[in-house]
C-alpha positions in Angstrom: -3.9 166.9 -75.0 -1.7 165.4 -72.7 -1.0 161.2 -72.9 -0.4 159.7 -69.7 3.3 157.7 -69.6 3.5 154.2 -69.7 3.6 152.2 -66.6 3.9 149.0 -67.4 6.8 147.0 -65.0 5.6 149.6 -62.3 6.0 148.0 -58.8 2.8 148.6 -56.4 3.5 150.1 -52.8 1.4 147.7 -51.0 0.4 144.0 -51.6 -3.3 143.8 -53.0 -5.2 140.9 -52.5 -7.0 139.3 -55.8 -10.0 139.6 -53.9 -9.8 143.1 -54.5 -10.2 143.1 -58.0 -13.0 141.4 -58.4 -16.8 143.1 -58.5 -18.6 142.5 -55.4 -21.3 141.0 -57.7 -19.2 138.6 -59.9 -20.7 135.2 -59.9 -17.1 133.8 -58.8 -18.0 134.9 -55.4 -21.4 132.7 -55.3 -19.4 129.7 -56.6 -17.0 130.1 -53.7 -19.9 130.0 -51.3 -21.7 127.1 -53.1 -18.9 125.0 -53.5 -17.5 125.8 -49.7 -20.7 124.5 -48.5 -20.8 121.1 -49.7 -19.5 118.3 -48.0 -16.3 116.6 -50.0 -15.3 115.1 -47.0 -15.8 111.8 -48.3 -13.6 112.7 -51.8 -10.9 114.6 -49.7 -10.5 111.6 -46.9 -9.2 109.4 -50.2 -6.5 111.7 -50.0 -6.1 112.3 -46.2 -2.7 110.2 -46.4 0.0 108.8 -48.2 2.9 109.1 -50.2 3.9 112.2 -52.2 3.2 115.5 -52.4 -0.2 116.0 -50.9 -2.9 116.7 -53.4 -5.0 120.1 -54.0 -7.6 120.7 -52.3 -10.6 119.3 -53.7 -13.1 122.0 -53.0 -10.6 124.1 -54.6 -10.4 122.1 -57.7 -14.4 122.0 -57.9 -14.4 125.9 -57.7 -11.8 125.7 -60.4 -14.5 123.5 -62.7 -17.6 125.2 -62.1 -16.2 128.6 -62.5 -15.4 127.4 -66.0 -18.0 125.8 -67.0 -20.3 128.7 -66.0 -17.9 130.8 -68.9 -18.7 127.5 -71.1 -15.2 126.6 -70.9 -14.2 122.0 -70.9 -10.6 122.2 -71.8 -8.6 120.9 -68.6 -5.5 122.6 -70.7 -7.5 126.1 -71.0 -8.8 125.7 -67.2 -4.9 125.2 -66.1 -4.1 128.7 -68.2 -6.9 130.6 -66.9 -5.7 129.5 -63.5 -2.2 130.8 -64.1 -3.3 134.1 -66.3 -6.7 135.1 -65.0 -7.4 137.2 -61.6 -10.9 135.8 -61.2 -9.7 131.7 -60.9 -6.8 132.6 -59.7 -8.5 134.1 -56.4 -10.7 130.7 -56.6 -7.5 128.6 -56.4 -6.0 130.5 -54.2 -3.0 131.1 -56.5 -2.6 127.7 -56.5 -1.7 126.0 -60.0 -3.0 122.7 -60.9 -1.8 121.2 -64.3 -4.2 120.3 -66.4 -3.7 116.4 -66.3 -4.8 117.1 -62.0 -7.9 119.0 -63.4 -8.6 116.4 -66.0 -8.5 114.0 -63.2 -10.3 115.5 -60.7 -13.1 116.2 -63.5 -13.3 111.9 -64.6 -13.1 111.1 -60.7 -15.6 114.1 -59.1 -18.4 113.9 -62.3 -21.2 113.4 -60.0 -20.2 116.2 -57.4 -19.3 118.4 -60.3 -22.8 118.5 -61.8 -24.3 118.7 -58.4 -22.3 122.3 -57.3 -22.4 123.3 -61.3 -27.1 122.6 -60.7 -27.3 124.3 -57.7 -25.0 127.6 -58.5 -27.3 127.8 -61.7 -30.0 127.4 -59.7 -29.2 130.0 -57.2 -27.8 132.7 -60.1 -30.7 132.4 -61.6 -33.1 133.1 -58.4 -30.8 136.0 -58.0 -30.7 137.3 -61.2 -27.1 137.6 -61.6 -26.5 135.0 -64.5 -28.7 134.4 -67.6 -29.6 131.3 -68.8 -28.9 131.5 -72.7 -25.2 132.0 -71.8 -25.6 128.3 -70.7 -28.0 126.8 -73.1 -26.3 128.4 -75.9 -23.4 126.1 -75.0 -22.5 122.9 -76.3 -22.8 119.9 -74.5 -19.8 119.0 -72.4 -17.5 116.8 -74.1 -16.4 113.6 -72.2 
């Protein structure tokens, strides 16, 4: 039996987008759509102008949070690797790279919005049938 060389370092011909290699049917792709229809405008106009660099995007951040607490993840320092390290949040932050002080921020500042987007994904994974419940009620509850 043949074994097929290593190719690690190997350079890709083309540029692929992240979007690519994620499932069709990952739940990421139903947080993006929940989380892109909700109106932050009200959170985001805090931070319409100013001094400094401008900050993220808070839609983006949201996505960011919800993504994590559906994989029962609260650490704002394991949510700021995941966003460096993993394809799946790194396509939901658009590659962008928040430390985890802006994530543990944004989580203190946004609570109420949080649980709102984090109710109704649930809500509509579950109608769908794409995400079980005893992944999320196995969980403990979020630490504040």
């Amino acid at each position: 039996m043949a074994i097929r060389s290593d190719k690690i370092g190997q350079s890709w011909i083309l540029p692929l987008a992240v979007s690519e290699l994620i499932p069709e049917d990952h739940i990421c792709n139903l947080v993006e759509v929940v989380v892109d229809n909700m109106d932050v405008g009200e959170i985001e106009q805090k931070y319409s102008s100013g001094p400094g660099n401008p900050a993220y995007s808070r839609r983006m951040l949201l996505r960011l949070v919800i993504m994590a607490s559906l994989d029962a993840i609260w650490s704002s320092r394991k949510i700021a690797k995941l966003a460096h390290e993993n394809v799946v949040y790194m396509y939901l932050t658009g590659h962008e790279k928040p430390d985890f002080r802006t994530i543990c921020n944004f989580k203190k500042e946004c609570e109420e919005l949080i649980e709102t987007a984090f109710k109704e994904t649930v809500t509509i994974a579950k109608a769908l049938g794409i995400l079980n419940l005893e992944h999320i009620s196995n969980q403990t509850m979020v630490p504040r």
